[in-house]
C-alpha positions in Angstrom: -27.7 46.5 25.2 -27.0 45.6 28.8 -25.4 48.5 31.5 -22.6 47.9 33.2 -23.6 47.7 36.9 -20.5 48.5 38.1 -19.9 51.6 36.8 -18.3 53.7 39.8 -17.3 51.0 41.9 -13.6 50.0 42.1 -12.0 46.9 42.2 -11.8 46.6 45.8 -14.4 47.4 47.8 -14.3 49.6 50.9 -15.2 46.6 52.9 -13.6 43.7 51.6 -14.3 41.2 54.9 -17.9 42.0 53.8 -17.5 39.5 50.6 -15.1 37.2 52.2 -16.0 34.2 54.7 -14.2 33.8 58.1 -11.6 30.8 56.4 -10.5 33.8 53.5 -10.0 36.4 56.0 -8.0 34.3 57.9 -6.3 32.6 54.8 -5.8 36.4 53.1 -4.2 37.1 57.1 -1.5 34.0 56.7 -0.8 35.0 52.8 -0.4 38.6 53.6 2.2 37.6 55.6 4.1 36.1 52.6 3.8 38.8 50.2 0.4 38.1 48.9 -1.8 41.2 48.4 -6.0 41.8 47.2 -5.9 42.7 43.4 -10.1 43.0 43.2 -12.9 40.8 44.2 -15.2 39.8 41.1 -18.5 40.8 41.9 -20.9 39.4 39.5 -24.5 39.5 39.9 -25.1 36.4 39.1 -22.2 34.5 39.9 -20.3 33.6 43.6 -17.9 36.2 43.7 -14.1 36.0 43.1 -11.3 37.0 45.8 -8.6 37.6 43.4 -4.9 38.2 45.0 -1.2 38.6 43.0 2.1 37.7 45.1 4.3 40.6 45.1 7.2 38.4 45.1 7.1 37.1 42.0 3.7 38.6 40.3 1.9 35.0 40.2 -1.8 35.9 40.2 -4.6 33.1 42.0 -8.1 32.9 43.1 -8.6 32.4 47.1 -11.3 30.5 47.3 -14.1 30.2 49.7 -12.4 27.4 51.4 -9.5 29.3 51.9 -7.1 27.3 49.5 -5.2 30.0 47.2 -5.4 28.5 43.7 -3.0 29.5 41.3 -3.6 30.3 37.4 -1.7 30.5 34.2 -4.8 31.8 32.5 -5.6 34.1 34.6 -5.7 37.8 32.8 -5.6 41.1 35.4 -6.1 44.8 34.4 -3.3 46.6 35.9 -4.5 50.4 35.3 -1.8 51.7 37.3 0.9 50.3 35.9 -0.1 49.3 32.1 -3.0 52.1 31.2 -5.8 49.1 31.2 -4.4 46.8 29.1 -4.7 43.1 30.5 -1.8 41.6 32.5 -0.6 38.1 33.0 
């Protein structure tokens, strides 16, 4: 059975311009402006990670990606422990 690595570690991490390139911070800087706001960045080992951000305007949830273009998603399930007690969120 395989550990889970992340154990600990929340889903922001106390640096977060250390996982994003120069075109997301600056893209993340224009959206915050517009009521976008950091949910968690994916950190797989394996994988690129993920900058995942939810609007608080409307609760629309996207992947900003490492071009900087904020891609929205349908499919896209977040844990909202705060407001749902870990159950997935649309």
């Amino acid at each position: 059975m395989e550990m889970e690595k992340r154990i600990g570690l929340g889903p922001i991490p106390r640096s977060p311009k250390d996982y994003l390139n120069i075109i997301q911070v600056n893209g993340m800087s224009i959206l915050s402006k517009f009521g976008w706001r950091l949910v968690c960045i994916r950190r797989p080992s394996i994988e690129d990670v993920e900058t995942v951000i939810r609007s608080s305007l409307d609760g629309s949830v996207g992947i900003l990606g490492k071009d900087g273009i904020l891609r929205l998603s349908q499919n896209l399930k977040v844990r909202d422990t705060a407001m749902t007690g870990g159950q997935v969120q649309n």
